[in-house]
VMD Tcl script that draws the C-alpha trace (Angstrom):
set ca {
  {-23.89 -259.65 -7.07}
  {-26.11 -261.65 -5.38}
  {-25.52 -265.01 -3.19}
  {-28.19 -267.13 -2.89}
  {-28.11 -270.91 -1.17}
  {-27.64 -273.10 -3.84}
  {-30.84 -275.45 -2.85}
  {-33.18 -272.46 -4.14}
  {-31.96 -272.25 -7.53}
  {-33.36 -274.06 -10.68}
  {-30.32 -274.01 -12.91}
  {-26.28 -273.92 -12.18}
  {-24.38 -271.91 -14.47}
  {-20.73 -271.39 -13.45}
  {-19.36 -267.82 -13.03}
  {-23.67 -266.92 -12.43}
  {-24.72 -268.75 -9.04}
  {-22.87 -267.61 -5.83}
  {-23.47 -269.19 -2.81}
  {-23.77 -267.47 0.67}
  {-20.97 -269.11 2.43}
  {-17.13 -269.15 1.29}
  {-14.16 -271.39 2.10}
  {-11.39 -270.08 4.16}
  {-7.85 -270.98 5.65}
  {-4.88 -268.40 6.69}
  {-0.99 -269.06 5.95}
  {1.60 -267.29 7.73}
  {5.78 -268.19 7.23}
  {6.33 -269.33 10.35}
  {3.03 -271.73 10.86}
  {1.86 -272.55 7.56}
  {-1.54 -273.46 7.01}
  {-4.18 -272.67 9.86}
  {-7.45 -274.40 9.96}
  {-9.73 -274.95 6.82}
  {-13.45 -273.33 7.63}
  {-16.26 -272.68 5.78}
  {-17.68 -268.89 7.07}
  {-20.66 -267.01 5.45}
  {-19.67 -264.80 2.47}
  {-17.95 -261.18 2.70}
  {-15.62 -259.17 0.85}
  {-12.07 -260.55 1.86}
  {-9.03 -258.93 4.03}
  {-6.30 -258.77 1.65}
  {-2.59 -256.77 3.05}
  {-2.24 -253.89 0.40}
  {1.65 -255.00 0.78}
  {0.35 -258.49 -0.83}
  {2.76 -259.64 -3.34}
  {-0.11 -260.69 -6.13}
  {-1.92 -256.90 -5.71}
  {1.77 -255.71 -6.89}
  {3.56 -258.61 -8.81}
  {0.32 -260.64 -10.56}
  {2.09 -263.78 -8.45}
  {-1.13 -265.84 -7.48}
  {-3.22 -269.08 -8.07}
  {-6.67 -269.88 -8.48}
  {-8.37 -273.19 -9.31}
  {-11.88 -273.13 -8.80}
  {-14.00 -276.20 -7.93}
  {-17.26 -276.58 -9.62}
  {-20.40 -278.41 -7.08}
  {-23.37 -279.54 -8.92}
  {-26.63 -280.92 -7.68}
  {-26.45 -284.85 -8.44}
  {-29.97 -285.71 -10.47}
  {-30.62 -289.40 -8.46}
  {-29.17 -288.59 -5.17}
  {-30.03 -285.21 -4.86}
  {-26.85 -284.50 -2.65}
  {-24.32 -281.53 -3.98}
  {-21.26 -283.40 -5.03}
  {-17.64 -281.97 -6.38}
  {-16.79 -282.30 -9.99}
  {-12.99 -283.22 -10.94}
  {-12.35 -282.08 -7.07}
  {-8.76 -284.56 -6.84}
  {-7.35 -283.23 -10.60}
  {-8.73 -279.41 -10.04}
  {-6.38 -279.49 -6.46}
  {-3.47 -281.39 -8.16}
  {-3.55 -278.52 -10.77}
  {-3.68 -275.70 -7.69}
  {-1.09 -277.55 -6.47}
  {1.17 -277.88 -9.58}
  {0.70 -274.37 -10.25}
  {1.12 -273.14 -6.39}
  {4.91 -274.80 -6.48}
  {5.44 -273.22 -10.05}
  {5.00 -270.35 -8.71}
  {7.07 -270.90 -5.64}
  {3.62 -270.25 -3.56}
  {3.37 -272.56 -0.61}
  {1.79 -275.70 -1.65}
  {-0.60 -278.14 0.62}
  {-2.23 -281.31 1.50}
  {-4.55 -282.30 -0.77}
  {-6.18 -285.50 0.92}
  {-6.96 -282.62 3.86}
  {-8.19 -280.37 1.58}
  {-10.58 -282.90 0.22}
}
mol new
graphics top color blue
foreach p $ca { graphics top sphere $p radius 0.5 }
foreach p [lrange $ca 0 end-1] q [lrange $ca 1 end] { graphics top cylinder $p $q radius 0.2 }
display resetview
């Protein structure tokens, strides 16, 4: 799969453009959330004792960034409802929730 910057292609199609860079922030019980940061893209570390690799017990809600036509400047689409939904999901699934407004 290729990643490519997003400023060199033409055409955004979801699931088809991946970016170089990917967004990352550790948990642990006894801290909770570390530090958001953005780091350049490689495969991830993932515990083989991980309770989704065994279980299925994990969230995902992906947030789409498009290329706004007058301003030029990449912007997030539905970013406040797609976190609400990770979030409502994340306590369904008695997965530690978060902070949205950080997040954001």
């Amino acid at each position: 799969m290729r990643k490519t910057k997003p400023e060199q292609t033409s055409a955004y199609s979801f699931g088809k453009v991946f970016t170089d860079h990917m967004f990352q922030v550790d948990w642990n019980f006894n801290d909770g959330w570390g530090k958001p940061r953005i780091t350049p893209y490689e495969p991830i570390k993932i515990d083989t004792t991980a309770t989704s690799l065994h279980y299925g017990i994990s969230a995902f809600e992906g947030i789409s960034i498009v290329k706004n036509k007058s301003s030029g400047i990449p912007q997030a689409f539905w970013a406040k409802n797609n976190l609400k939904s990770f979030v409502d999901a994340s306590d369904h699934l008695d997965l530690p929730t978060f902070d949205q407004e950080e997040l954001l």
